[in-house]
C-alpha positions, 0 to 999 in steps of 0.5 A: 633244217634240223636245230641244234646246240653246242656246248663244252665241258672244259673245252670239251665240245659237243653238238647236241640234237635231240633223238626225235630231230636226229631221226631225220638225219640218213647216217648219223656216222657220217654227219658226225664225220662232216660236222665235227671236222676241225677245218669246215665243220660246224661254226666254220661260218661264225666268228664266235665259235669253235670249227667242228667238235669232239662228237654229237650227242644224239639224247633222248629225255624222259621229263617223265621219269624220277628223275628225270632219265636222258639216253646218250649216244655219241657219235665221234668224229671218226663216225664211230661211238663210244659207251662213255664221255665224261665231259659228254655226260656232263654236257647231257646233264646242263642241256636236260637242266635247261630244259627241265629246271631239274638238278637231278639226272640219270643218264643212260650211256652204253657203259650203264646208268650215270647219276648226275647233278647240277649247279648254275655258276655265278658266271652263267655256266653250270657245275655238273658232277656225274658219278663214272663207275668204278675204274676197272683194272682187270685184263677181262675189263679194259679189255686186254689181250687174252695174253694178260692174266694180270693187269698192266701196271707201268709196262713199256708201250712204245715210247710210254710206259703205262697203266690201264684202267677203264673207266667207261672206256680204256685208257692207257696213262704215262706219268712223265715229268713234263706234259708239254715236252711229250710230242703226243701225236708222235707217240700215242698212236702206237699205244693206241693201237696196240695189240695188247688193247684189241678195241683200242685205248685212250692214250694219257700223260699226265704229270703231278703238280701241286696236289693234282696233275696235268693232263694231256689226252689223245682220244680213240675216235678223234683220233688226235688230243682233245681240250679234255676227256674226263674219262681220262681224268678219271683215269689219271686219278685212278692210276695216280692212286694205284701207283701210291701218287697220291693218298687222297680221294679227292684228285684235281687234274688240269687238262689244256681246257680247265680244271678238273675235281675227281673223287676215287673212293677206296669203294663205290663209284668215281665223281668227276665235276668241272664246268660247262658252258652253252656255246651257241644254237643253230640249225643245220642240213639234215643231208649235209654237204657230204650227203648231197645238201648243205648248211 
């Protein structure tokens, strides 16, 4: 039996193991396909959790480095990985916390290196920031079809009209009027999968409100809308001030699971900061019900 921890960033949840623990895990792909699943996964058996999650962060941390570095890899739910979570960076940084004391981090993604930091709330969570990189419009980055010499700024796809940015992933994002009147898991999949986006996009709507947005996402890899992604919120306030929705470096987005501050600089990296929480520790099967084991 392997130990593990779950955490959320915003209603973004994740399983965390440690790399040295993971190793005796067969096929971390399909570990994260059971364990994740919304039906009978992890925390299907308690009350006081959430079924399954939105990844598993496999981290590797170096207490040695200054500061202190974690190695990210996250598994999603459909088994494959993705180079960059925000909420997921966020999450890596309030775990080495725990384990260190440290506030200053370094996180290495497959989308670079991500500085984080974090502070205790008085409510027993944590605030982390953690710098995004730059959001990235051109064709080459998000990556577009060959077909596109200029970036896809407000194009119909399907039912949506979007723009597309990466921002350590891709993500395609619709202004509408109302977030809640856009029957996303009819809609999304169809930009999701389309050609123009040859590895796929992120699907967002997003609609101002007060000085911010709301935000609703459907995730590439989980393939369904998740509590939040804090790429897409990055994302959302990227769009935002490219399309002239707003003047401000300082955005704040709402997704369904909590609020959101995103910083885009006119130069340097985007900031996203919000809230995670410790949800609960447990220890698992490292074969899993699919591989021949159990919980």
């Amino acid at each position: 039996m392997i130990p593990f921890e779950k955490y959320h960033g915003t209603g973004n949840d994740f399983v965390v193991i440690e790399a040295a623990e993971a190793a005796a895990i067969p096929s971390l792909s399909e570990f994260a396909v059971e364990h994740c699943d919304r039906s009978d996964g992890l925390g299907a058996d308690r009350e006081d959790a959430h079924t399954g999650a939105d990844g598993v962060l496999v981290l590797d941390l170096d207490a040695d480095a200054g500061p202190t570095r974690v190695e990210m890899t996250l598994y999603q739910p459909d088994g494959g990985t993705a180079a960059m979570c925000g909420n997921g960076a966020r999450v890596v940084a309030a775990w080495a916390h725990e384990r260190t004391g440290e506030t200053e981090f370094v996180i290495e993604t497959g989308a670079g290196d991500r500085r984080a930091t974090v502070e205790e709330a008085e409510n027993g969570q944590f605030e982390v920031s953690v710098e995004m990189g730059e959001p990235a419009f051109a064709p080459a980055d998000v990556p577009l079809a060959e077909s596109y010499d200029e970036p896809m700024i407000e194009e119909a796809v399907g039912e949506l009209t979007v723009t597309a940015v990466n921002t350590g992933v891709p993500h395609a994002v619709a202004f509408v009027e109302d977030v809640d009147a856009v029957d996303l898991e009819e809609v999304a999949p169809t930009v999701r999968h389309a050609d123009a986006f040859p590895d796929g996009t992120n699907v967002n709507v997003a609609a101002a409100d007060g000085a911010g947005f709301r935000q609703r996402t459907f995730e590439r890899g989980v393939e369904g809308e998740t509590d939040a992604c804090g790429t897409g919120a990055v994302a959302i306030a990227a769009v935002a001030r490219r399309l002239g929705h707003t003047d401000e470096e300082a955005v704040p987005v709402s997704p369904p699971g909590g609020d959101l501050d995103i910083r885009v600089p006119d130069d340097g990296p985007a900031v996203l900061r919000g809230p995670v929480a410790f949800e609960y520790a447990d220890r698992v099967d490292p074969l899993g019900d699919a591989l021949g084991g159990g919980f």
